[in-house]
N, C-alpha and C positions, 0 to 999 in steps of 0.2 A: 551427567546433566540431561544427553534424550537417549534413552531408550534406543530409539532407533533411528542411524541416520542415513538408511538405504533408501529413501521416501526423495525421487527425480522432482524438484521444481519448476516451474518456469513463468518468469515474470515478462505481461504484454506491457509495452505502451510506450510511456516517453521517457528520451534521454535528454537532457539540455546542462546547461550552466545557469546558477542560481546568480545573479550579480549583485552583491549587497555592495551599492556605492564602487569604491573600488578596483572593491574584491570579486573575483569568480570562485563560484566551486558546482562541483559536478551533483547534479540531483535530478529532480525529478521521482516522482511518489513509485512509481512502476520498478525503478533502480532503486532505490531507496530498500526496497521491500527483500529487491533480489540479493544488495549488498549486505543485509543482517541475517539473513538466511542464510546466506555463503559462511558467512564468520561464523557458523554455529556449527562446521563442515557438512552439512548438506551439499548434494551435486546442485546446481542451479544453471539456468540458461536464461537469456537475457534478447527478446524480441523486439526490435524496433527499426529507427533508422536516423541514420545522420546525413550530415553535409559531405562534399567532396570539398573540406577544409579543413584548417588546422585546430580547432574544435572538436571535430568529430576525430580526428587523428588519437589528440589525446584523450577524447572518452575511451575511445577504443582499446587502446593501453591501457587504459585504467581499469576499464572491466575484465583485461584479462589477467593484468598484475594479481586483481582481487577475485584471482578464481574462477569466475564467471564465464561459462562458454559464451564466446559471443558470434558463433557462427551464423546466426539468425539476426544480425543487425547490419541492413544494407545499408548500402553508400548512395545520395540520392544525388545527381548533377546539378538538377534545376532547383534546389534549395539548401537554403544554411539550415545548420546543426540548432536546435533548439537552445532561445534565450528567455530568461524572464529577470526580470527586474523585482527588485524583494522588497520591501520597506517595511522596519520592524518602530513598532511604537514603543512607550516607554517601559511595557510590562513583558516586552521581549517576542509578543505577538503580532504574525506576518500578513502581509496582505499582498497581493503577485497580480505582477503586469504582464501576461502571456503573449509573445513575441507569435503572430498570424499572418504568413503561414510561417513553416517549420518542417525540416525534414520528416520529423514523425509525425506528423500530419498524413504522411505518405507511404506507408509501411505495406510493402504488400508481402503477400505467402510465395514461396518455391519448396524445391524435395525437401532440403536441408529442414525448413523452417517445422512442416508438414511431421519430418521423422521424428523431429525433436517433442511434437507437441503428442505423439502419438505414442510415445515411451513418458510422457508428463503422470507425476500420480497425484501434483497438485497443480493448480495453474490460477494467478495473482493477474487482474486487471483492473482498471477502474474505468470511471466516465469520462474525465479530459479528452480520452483521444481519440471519442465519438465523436467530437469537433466535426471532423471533414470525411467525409462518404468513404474514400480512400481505407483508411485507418480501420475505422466502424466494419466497412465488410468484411474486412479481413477477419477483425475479433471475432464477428459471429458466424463465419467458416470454421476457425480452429475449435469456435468453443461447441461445436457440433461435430468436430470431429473425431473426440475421443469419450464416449458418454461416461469412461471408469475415472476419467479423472476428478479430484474433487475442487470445484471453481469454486474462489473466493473475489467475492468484487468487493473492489475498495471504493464506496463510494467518496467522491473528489468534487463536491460543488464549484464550479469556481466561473461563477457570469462574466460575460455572455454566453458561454459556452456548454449549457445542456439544454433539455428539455422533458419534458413529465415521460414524453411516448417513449424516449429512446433509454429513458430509466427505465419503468419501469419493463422495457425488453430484457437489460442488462440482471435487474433484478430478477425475474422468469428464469434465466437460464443459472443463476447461482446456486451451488449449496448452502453456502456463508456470506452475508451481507455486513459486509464493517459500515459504520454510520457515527459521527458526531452528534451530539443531541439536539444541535442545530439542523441539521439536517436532515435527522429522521422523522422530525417535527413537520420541517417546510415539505418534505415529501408525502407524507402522511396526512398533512393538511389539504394540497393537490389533488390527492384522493378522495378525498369526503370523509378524511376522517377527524373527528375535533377534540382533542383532548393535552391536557398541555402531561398527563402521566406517563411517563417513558416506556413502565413496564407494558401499558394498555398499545401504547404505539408498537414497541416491538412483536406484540400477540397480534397486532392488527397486521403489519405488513410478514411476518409469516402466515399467517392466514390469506391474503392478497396474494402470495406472489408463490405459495407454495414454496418458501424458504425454512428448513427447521433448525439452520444455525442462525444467531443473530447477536451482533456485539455494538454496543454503543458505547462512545469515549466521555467522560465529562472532564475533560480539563485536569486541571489538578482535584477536582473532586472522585477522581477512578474511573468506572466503568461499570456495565450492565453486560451479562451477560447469556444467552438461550441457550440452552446446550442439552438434546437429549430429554427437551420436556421440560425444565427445570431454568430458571435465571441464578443467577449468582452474581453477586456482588462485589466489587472491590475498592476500596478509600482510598488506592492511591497512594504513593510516599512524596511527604512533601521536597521538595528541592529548592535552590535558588535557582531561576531560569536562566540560563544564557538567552538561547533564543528557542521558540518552540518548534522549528525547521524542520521536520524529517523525525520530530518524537514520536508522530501517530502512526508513522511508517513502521516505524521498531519495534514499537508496541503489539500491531499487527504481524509483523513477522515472525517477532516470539512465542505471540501467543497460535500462531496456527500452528508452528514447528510443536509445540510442545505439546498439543492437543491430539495432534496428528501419531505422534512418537509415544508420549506418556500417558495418552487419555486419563490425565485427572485433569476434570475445568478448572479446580480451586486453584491447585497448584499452576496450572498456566497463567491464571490469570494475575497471581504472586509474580511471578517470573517476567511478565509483558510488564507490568505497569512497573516494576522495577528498571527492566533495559528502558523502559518510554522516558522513566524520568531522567536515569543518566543521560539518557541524550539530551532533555529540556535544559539539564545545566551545563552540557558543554558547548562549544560554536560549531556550528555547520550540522549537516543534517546526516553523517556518517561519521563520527568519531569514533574511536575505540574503545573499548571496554572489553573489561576483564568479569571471569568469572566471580574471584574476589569480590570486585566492587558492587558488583549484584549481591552478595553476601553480605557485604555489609549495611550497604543501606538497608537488607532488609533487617539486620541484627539491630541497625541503630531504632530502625521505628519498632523494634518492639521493643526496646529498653525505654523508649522515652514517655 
């Protein structure tokens, strides 16, 4: 399936519990990313921080249960383990109540964190955990501290919580910019740029920000993708949704492992939006999957 999987990862940002009603379960886009990377046996390492609770106890186990070095995720006194509140409408799409503050708000660098990033040959962040000064500087210390590795920002819209200037920082320092087409629009528009064509927006903010990879999600319509000069396209397999939680995450993790490992765009981008939909039809934002089931859904959408 990759080519090669000697390729060191490591995912910044946040850990929390997603609480749909009830229910808890462990997410956050940053883990998220690092959790389907791991499953694909990649090394992976896992940057942030929790509470001195019982929260952050069993994230902790959990991240290590699933492989994940988590020697770079400190324990913080003065705050709980990150919560958000989920609420999913009738077509199985979320909308999140971000608990302010939160231990990963707080995330600072030492040797350990330093050595890990500095043996990194990819490294996975996004914008949420620009939030608070704290977090933010730390990001843009690591992501300066290893110019060979290759940074992917996952951009994470999610109000109140960004703004134009510290995007488009985040975007400056990226090789790969993942983007929803909601969001590369509203970003794009901030800019002075006006055009509702994706392809034009994608050409626009590579050209802005000095990025020459660029992927944009549409839903269950697939994806867009810059790769090497060239965009490429993908339609996506349809599924029934469970919930859409943690599918962009998968999506993105498949599709850089495989890029990274295989360098074919085409075939990565067969591969991502396949793992992206298995996730959209099962519950929670890490469920399992098998190679099979990637095989087949892609065998059913060609036969139908």
């Amino acid at each position: 399936m990759f080519l090669n999987k000697k390729i060191n990862a490591v995912s910044y940002g946040e850990v929390l519990f997603d609480v749909f009603g009830e229910e808890k379960k462990i997410g956050g886009a940053p883990l998220n990313l690092a959790l389907r990377t791991a499953s694909f046996g990649f090394p992976v390492a896992m940057i942030s921080a929790v509470g001195d609770d019982e929260d952050g106890k069993i994230i902790c186990d959990y991240i290590k249960e699933n492989q994940l070095n988590n020697n770079a995720i400190i324990t913080t006194p003065d705050y709980g383990t990150g919560v958000v509140q989920v609420r999913l409408n009738e077509r199985g799409s979320a909308t999140y109540e971000i608990k302010f503050p939160s231990a990963w708000d707080y995330i600072e660098t030492n040797e350990t964190t330093e050595d890990i990033v500095k043996n990194a040959d990819v490294f996975f962040y996004g914008s949420l955990v620009c939030r608070n000064d704290i977090s933010k500087n730390t990001l843009f210390s690591l992501l300066d501290s290893n110019p060979k590795m290759f940074k992917v920002f996952d951009v994470n819209l999610r109000k109140p919580h960004y703004n134009i200037e510290v995007l488009q920082q985040l975007m400056n320092k990226a090789d790969f910019i993942k983007f929803n087409d909601e969001e590369i629009l509203e970003i794009a528009s901030v800019l002075g740029f006006q055009s509702d064509n994706l392809e034009e927006n994608i050409q626009f903010i590579s050209e802005k920000t000095n990025t020459k990879s660029i992927c944009v999600t549409l839903g269950k319509h697939g994806s867009l993708l810059l790769w090497n000069g060239k965009i490429y396209q993908h339609g996506g397999y349809p599924v029934k949704v469970a919930d859409t939680v943690g599918a962009g995450d998968s999506f993105l993790a498949s599709l850089i492992a495989k890029l990274l490992s295989n360098k074919n765009p085409e075939d990565a981008m067969s591969f991502a939006s396949a793992v992206g939909a298995i996730v959209a039809s099962k519950a929670g934002a890490n469920p399992d999957i098998s190679e099979s089931e990637i095989a087949q859904l892609h065998k059913k959408t060609l036969s139908d």
